[in-house]
Every structure is written in structure tokens, then in C-alpha cells.
DRENNU-806056 format. One record per residue (C-alpha): residue in one letter; z negated, y negated, x negated. Coordinates in steps of 0.5 Angstrom, whole numbers, plus 500, padded with zeros to 3 digits. Last residue first. Example, Ala and Ser with C-alpha at 12.3 -4.5 7.8 and 13.67 -1.06 7.14 Angstrom:
BEGIN
S486502473
A484509475
***
This chain:
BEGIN
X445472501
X454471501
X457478501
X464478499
X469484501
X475485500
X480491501
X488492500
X493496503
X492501509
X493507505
X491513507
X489521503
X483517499
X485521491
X479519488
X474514490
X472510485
X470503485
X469501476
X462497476
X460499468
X461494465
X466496460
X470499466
X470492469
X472488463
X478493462
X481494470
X481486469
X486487463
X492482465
X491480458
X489472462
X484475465
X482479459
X481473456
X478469460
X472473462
X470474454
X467479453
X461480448
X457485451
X451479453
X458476455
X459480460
X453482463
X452474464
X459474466
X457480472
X450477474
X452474481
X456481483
X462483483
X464490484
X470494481
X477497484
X480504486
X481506480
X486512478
X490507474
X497505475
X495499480
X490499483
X488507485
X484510491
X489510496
X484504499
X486498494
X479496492
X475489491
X468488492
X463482492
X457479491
X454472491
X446470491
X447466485
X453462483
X455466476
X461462475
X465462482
X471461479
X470466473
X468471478
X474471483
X479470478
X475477476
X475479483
X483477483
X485481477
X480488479
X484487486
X491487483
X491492478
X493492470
X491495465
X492490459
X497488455
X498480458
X505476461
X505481468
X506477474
X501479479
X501480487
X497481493
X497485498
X493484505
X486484506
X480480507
X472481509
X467475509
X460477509
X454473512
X448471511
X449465510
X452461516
X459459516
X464455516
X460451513
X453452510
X453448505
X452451499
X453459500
X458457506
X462452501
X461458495
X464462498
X470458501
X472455494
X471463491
X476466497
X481460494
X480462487
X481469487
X487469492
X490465485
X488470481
X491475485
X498471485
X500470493
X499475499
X493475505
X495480511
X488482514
X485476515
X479471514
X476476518
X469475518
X462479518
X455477521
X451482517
X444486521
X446493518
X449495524
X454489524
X456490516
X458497519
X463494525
X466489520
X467495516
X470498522
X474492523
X477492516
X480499518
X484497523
X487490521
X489494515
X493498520
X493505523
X498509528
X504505528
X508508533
X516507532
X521511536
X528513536
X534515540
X539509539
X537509532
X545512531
X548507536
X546501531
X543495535
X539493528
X542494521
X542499518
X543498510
X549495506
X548498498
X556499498
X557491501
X561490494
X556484491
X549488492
X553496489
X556492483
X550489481
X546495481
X552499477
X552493472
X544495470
X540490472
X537483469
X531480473
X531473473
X525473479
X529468483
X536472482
X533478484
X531476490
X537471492
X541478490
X537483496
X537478501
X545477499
X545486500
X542484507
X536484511
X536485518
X534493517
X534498522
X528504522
X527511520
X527510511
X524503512
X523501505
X516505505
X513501510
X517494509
X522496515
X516497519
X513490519
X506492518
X505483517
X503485509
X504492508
X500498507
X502501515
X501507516
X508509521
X509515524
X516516526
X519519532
X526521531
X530524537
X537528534
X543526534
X543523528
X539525523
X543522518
X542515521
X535516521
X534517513
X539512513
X535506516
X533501510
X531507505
X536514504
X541511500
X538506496
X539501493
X539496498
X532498501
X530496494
X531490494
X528489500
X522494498
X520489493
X521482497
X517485502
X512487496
X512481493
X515479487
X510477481
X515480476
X511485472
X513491479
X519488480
X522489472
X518496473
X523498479
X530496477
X529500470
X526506475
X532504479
X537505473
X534511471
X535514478
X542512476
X547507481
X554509482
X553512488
X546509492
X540512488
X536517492
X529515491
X522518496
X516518492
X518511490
X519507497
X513512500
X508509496
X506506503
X506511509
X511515513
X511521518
X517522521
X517526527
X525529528
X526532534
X532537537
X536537543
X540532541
X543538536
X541536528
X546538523
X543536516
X535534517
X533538512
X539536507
X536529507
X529531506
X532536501
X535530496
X529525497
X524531494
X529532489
X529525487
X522525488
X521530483
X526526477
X521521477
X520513481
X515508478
X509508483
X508513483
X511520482
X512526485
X509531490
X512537494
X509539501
X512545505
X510544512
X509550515
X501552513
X499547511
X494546505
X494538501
X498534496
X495527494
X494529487
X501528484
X504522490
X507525496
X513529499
X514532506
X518537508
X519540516
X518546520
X515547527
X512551533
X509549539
X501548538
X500542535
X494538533
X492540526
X499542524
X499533525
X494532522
X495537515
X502533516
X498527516
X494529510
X500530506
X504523508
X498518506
X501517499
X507516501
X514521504
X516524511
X519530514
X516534520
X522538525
X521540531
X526544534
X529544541
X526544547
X521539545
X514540545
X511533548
X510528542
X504527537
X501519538
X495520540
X494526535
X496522529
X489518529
X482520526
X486527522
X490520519
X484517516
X484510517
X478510519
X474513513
X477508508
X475502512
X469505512
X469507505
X470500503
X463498508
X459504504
X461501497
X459494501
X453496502
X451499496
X453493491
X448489496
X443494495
X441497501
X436496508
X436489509
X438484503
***
């Protein structure tokens, strides 16, 4: 090792990664000139507060606005108000919160701006069901998505068509204003129709998309859910409409950013650093085995790679829930990781979503390291069998190698790190 600890050095490369997807680092680029009219600030996800408290930061003229974030993730501003809701099963606060956003942008002029600051989780702090559909339905629709193995793209897509703020409302109703949205992305691709179901931005999916995924994953949903899918009711915008005719999307920080910056740490501590990519999806224990083959072929042989090196990954993976346990995508991949590498020596890694929470728990994530089954079975856990309970958050915390971080105020999806000494 050069300067730290392994488990050190790859603490101080998540909060890099973390660090330079703050929005105090990138709002200001991408702020408008000040309009003739009003400037009015909405926005929703974990990120949404600070970006407000970024965007005050940095603007002179005058300014009103909303924004709702998740509870914990509030910060002071002085015009914006900001309203904290639940995540990531929607509550009766975001309702309200997504209620007053749409009145807010009610009876705009052309002459006014719209900034939209959008981050992920902003698909559950921001619900406002379609006619016929309950906000207990949706949070009945949401935690069948979140246990079925679906996709985040696939997720949002059913959820863009039961909404009446997502998939290019939110935009629609500001019409004519200008809108400009701000976008973190946490998605796979950083498609902005993705990001918190593309509230500002046109959809090219549609109600059949929405039924096929819903169909796939064989989730039953309540009658008014399925009538607005086969009546067209839950259509969203779609590309070329009049109504997105004024508006503009900048994407202001990205997986791909912050996994460069922690690349750029490991360099200064003298580690090559890989990219395997920024957008990697599929079952997390799945994941786990495939980066634990290529770990172990650079350990063992040296291809593709030299050791010492790092190899760093982002993207959202999924988890199909069968067990009881705490959940959380990243502690499942590192512990499929750990088993499928059984104890190789000089290999270490870290796992962690960068808002700080995995899952529904206010961990960000676990560290591995060549002596964690050993520790475990000295404890008398069995690896396996909080795999197979979906209980990865349970292994590690017992062994003390829980990440936290707090509330991060960003969120750029998922953080991997595999040091090979």
C-alpha cells in the first residue's frame, strides 16, 4: 500500500466522488441571464435543497420558488421555501408538496422562467396520482416496483404513466413560460426522462410500455391503475409538443463525473485507476460475481490489467426481494462480491450509493476487505445465508465495516471501488 490503508483510501475516493458532485461546484455554470419577468425556482430529489441553496448563492436578481426534498436533506434559503417528504415510498407531504408546485407555476406569462432543479428520488417526493388513482395505490404500485427486480428505467416508466405531474406535465403546465431544468442525474444512461420521471422533459414512452412492464414483473395493481394504462387517461408528453417548445435541459452532474474525480485521487496516491463504466445494471449479485471474475483475473494473471490497480464502476443495480432482511443494492453486490472471491488476498473493495442511503437505511454502503469471511465466520455468520435473506446491510454492520456518511445533499447513483494490491 502507499500512503493509507486500503479501507482509508477508498473512503476518501467515495467522498471525492461524492464531493464533486456537489451542486455549490456546478449550478452557477448553467444559471440564466435574469429575465424580464419573474424567476420562479421549483424542483424535487434528494439534491433539490442544496441546488436551491446554490442557486441563491449565485443570483442576483430577484426569485421565488418551492422545492421539496427528502426528510433530512432540507437546507436554509432565504426565498426558496423548502418542504421535505418521504422516500422511497411516497407519503401524504410529497403529495402536497407536488399539489403546490403545480399551483406555483399556474398563470405564467412568456416573460417569465421557470428553473427546474431536479435530482433522483424526485419520482417519490413529488407524486400527484392521475384522476381515479390514490396515493395509497401508488405507494401500493411503488413497493411492488422496488421488490420486483425492475429496473430503475423500467420503474419511472410506470410511474411517468400514473402520474399527473411526471413524463412532461410539470412543463406542459408552465406553459408559456420559459423552462430551464437542472438536471443530477442518478440514472443509468442520464436519460432525463429517467431522472425523477421526467417531470420537465417529453417521454417516448407510452401506457403500453408502462402495461408490458408491469405484466413482466407479474405485479398486481389496484383497478384504478389499470384503467388509466388501457384508456390512454395516463399518456404523457410526448416529443414535439408546442408546450416544450420554450425549454431547455443541462445536465449539471453525472455518475461518469464523480467516478473521474475519484479516479483523479487514486492517481495522486500513485494507483492506476479503471473505468469499467459509469452506467453498469442488472441483479446486484449477479454484478458482484462478474467484477469478482475480473478482479481476480488482474490479481492472478495480470490481464487486462497490471496490479496495483483500482477498478471503479457505477450505475444502478437491482435486487429482487425473496428474504427478510435490510436490503440495499450495494451491500448485496459486495457481499455477492466477497463470496465469489472467497477470501483472495490483497483484494478490497467499497460499495456505497452516494445520497448516503442504500436502500431504505441510513447507510451509504460497506467496505470489503480479504479477511471479511474469515471475521465472519470467527462471529459465526454465514455469508450465504444473509445473501440469500437479502440482508447485506445486517452482515456488515455486525462486522463493523458499515460506510456512512450522512445526508450527502447529491446524488449521482452508485459507487464501486475494487483495489487490487
Amino acid at each position: 500500500m502507499k500512503n493509507a490503508s486500503p479501507r482509508n483510501l477508498l473512503e476518501r475516493m467515495f467522498t471525492a466522488a461524492i464531493e464533486a458532485a456537489q451542486p455549490k461546484h456546478t449550478i452557477a455554470a448553467h444559471l440564466p441571464a435574469i429575465p424580464s419577468g419573474r424567476l420562479i425556482v421549483i424542483g424535487a430529489g434528494k439534491a433539490s435543497a442544496e441546488m436551491a441553496r446554490a442557486v441563491e448563492s449565485n443570483w442576483s436578481g430577484p426569485l421565488e420558488g418551492l422545492v421539496v426534498t427528502r426528510y433530512g436533506y432540507a437546507v436554509p434559503c432565504k426565498h426558496i421555501e423548502i418542504v421535505e417528504a418521504a422516500h422511497p415510498v411516497p407519503d401524504s407531504e410529497g403529495l402536497l408538496a407536488a399539489q403546490r408546485i403545480m399551483e406555483t407555476v399556474h398563470g405564467l406569462r412568456s416573460e417569465d422562467t421557470v428553473l427546474c432543479l431536479i435530482s433522483g428520488g424526485g419520482s417519490s417526493l413529488m407524486p400527484l396520482p392521475l384522476r381515479g388513482i390514490s396515493l395509497e395505490d401508488k405507494q401500493r404500485v411503488n413497493r411492488a416496483l422496488l421488490k420486483s427486480g425492475a429496473s430503475i428505467s423500467e420503474m419511472n416508466c410506470v410511474r411517468r404513466h400514473l402520474s399527473a405531474i411526471k413524463g412532461g406535465r410539470l412543463a406542459a403546465a408552465c406553459y408559456p413560460a420559459r423552462v430551464i431544468t437542472l438536471l443530477i442525474s442518478d440514472v443509468p444512461g442520464d436519460k432525463p426522462c429517467d431522472i425523477a420521471s421526467g417531470p420537465t422533459v417529453a417521454d417516448g414512452t407510452t401506457c403500453d410500455d408502462a402495461l408490458a412492464i408491469i405484466r413482466r414483473y407479474g405485479i398486481e395493481v389496484p383497478h384504478g391503475v389499470l384503467e388509466a394504462l388501457t384508456s390512454g387517461e395516463g399518456e404523457s408528453i410526448k416529443p414535439g409538443d408546442a408546450k416544450l417548445a420554450n425549454n431547455e435541459t443541462h445536465m449539471v452532474a453525472t455518475p461518469k463525473l464523480a467516478l473521474e474525480a475519484a479516479a483523479l485521487m487514486a492517481k495522486r496516491e500513485g494507483f492506476k485507476t479503471y473505468i469499467l463504466g459509469d452506467s453498469l445494471e442488472g441483479e446486484a449479485r449477479e454484478v458482484g460475481k462478474v467484477l469478482a471474475a475480473q478482479a481476480l483475473q488482474v490479481a492472478r494473471h495480470g490481464q487486462p490489467f497490471d496490479r496495483p490497480c483500482i477498478l471503479l464502476s457505477g450505475g444502478e443495480t437491482t435486487v429482487t426481494v425473496r428474504g427478510e432482511g435490510r436490503g440495499g443494492r450495494n451491500v448485496e453486490f459486495l457481499l455477492s462480491l466477497g463470496i465469489a472471491l472467497q477470501s483472495a488476498p490483497g483484494i478490497h473493495a467499497l460499495a456505497g450509493d452516494t445520497d448516503g442511503v442504500d436502500g431504505q437505511e441510513e447507510i451509504a454502503g460497506a467496505y470489503l476487505g480479504p479477511d471479511t469471511l474469515m471475521r465472519a465466520w470467527a462471529q459465526g455468520l454465514q455469508p450465504k445465508v444473509y445473501l440469500d435473506n437479502n440482508d447485506g446491510h445486517g452482515f456488515f454492520q455486525a462486522l463493523g465495516d458499515s460506510v456512512f456518511t450522512g445526508p450527502t445533499l447529491t446524488n449521482v447513483n452508485d459507487f464501486r471501488a475494487i483495489l487490487i494490491e
